[in-house]
C-alpha positions as CSV (number, residue, x, y, z in Angstrom):
1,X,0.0,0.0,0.0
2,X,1.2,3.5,-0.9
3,X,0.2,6.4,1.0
4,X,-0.6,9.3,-2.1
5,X,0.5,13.2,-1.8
6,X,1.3,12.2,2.1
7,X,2.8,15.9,2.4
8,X,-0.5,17.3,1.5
9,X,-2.7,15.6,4.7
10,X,-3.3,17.1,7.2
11,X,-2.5,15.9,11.1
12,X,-6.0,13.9,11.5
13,X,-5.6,14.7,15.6
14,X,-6.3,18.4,14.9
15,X,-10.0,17.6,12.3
16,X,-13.1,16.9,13.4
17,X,-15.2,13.7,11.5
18,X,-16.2,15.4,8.6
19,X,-12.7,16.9,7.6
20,X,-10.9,13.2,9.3
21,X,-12.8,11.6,5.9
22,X,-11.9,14.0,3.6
23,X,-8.5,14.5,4.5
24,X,-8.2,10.8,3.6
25,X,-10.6,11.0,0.6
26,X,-8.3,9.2,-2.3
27,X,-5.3,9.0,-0.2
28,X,-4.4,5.5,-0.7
29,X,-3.2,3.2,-3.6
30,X,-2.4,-0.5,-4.1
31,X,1.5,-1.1,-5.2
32,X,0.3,-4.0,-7.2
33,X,-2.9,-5.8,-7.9
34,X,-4.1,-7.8,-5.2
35,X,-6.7,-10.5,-7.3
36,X,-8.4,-13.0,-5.1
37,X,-6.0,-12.0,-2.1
38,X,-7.4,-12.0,1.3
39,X,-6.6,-9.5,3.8
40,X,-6.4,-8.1,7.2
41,X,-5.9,-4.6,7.6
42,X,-5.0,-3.7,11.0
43,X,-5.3,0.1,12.3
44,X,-4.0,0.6,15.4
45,X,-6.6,3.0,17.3
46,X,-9.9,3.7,15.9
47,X,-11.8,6.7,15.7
48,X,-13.5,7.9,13.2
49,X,-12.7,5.1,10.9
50,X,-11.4,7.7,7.7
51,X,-8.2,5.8,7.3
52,X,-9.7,2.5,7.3
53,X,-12.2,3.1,5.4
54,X,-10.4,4.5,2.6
55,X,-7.2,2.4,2.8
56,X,-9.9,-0.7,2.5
57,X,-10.9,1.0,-0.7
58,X,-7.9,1.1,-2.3
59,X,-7.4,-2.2,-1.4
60,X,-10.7,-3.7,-2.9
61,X,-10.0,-1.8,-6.0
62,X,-6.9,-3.9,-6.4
63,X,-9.0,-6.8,-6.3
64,X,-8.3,-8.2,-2.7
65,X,-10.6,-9.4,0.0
66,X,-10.5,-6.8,2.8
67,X,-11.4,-7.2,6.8
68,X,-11.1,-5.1,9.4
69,X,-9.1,-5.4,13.2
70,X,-8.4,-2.6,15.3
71,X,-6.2,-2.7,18.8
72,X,-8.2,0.2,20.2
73,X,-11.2,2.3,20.0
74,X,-10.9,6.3,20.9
């Protein structure tokens, strides 16, 4: 996975909900295509889910099978 433009996000700590997701909107790629791959993405803490979400997007694009774990919920 390749983070896109990471220079352009902002610090995620400082936005509320609305601006976590669109700060994230598009920020993720696949390095190569994932075809009938199965998955695990792992975020560390959880809280509003705009990483996630978008980095299992990118994912799915590629052609994997995503699911979700998180360590902690904020």
């Amino acid at each position: 996975m390749r983070t896109l433009n990471p220079p352009t996000a902002r610090d995620q700590r400082i936005l509320d909900r609305a601006e976590r997701k669109q700060n994230m909107q598009g920020r993720f790629t696949a390095c190569e295509p994932l075809p009938g791959r199965r998955l695990i993405l792992i975020d560390d803490v959880f809280t509003t889910g705009a990483t996630m979400d978008q980095a299992s997007i990118a994912l799915e694009r590629a052609g994997a099978q995503v699911r979700c774990a998180t360590v902690a919920r904020a």
